[in-house]
Structure formats: C-alpha cells, structure tokens
C-alpha positions as CSV (number, residue, x, y, z in Angstrom):
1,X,36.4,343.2,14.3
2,X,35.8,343.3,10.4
3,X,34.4,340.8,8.7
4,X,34.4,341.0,4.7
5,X,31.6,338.6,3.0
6,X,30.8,337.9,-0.7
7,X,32.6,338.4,-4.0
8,X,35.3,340.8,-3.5
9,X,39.0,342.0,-4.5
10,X,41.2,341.1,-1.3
11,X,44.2,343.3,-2.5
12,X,41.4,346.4,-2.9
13,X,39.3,345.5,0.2
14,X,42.9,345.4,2.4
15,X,44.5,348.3,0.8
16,X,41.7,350.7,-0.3
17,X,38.8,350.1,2.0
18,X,39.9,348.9,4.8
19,X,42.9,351.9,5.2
20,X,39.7,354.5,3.7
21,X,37.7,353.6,6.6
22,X,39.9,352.7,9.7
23,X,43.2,354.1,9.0
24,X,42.3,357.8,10.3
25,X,41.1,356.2,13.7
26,X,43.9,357.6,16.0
27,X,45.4,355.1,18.9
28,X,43.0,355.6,22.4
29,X,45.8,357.4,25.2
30,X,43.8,355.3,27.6
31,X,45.8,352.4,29.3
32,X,43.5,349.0,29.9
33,X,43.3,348.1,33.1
34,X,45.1,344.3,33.7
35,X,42.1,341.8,35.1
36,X,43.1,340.0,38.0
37,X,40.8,337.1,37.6
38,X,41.8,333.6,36.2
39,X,40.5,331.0,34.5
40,X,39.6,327.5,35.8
41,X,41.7,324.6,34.6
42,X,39.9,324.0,31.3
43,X,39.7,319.4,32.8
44,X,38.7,318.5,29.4
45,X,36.0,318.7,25.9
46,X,32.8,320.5,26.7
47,X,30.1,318.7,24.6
48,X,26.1,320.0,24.1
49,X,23.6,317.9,21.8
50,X,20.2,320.0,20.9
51,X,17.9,317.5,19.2
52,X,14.8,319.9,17.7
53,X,12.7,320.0,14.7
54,X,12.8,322.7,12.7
55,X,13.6,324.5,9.1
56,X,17.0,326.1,9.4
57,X,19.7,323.8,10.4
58,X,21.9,326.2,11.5
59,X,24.1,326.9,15.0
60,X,25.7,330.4,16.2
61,X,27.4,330.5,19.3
62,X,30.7,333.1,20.3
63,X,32.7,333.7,23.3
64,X,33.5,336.7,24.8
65,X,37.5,337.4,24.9
C-alpha cells in the first residue's frame, strides 16, 4: 500500500517516484496458499454509536483483507 499526502505533482509522484522506489522490487516465486474459510452471509448494515467528550473529533477504523 502507498499512500501519497499533501501538495504534490501526480504525473512526477506516478512516473518518477513511485517507479524510483518500487519498480526494482522483483515478483516473490512464492505461490499464496488459497484460504479455505468463508465468510458469513453479511444479513445486513452494521451500525456503532460512541458518544464521548473530548478534543479531537476524529474516527480511524480499517479491515483487514
């Protein structure tokens, strides 16, 4: 994952930096193994409400792949 932030040239970032840096990175010879495990049936939305006081207003949250 790459994430670019701030003031920056897309064009340069894509075609200079980004090939610089992670184009000599060779492809792995390892094969991933295939996961046999399955999802439940996703029945629906998923909703959490955190009331708190507090300075920063702010929420992170990520899910694994």
């Amino acid at each position: 994952m790459l994430a670019d932030c701030g003031r920056f040239d897309e064009n340069r970032a894509l075609d200079e930096l980004v090939t610089k840096h992670f184009g000599p990175l060779p492809k792995p010879s390892r094969v991933l193994p295939s996961l046999y495990t399955e999802e439940p049936t996703q029945d629906g939305e998923r909703t959490v409400t955190l009331r708190r006081s507090g300075d920063s207003p702010m929420l992170a949250s990520s899910t694994a792949p």
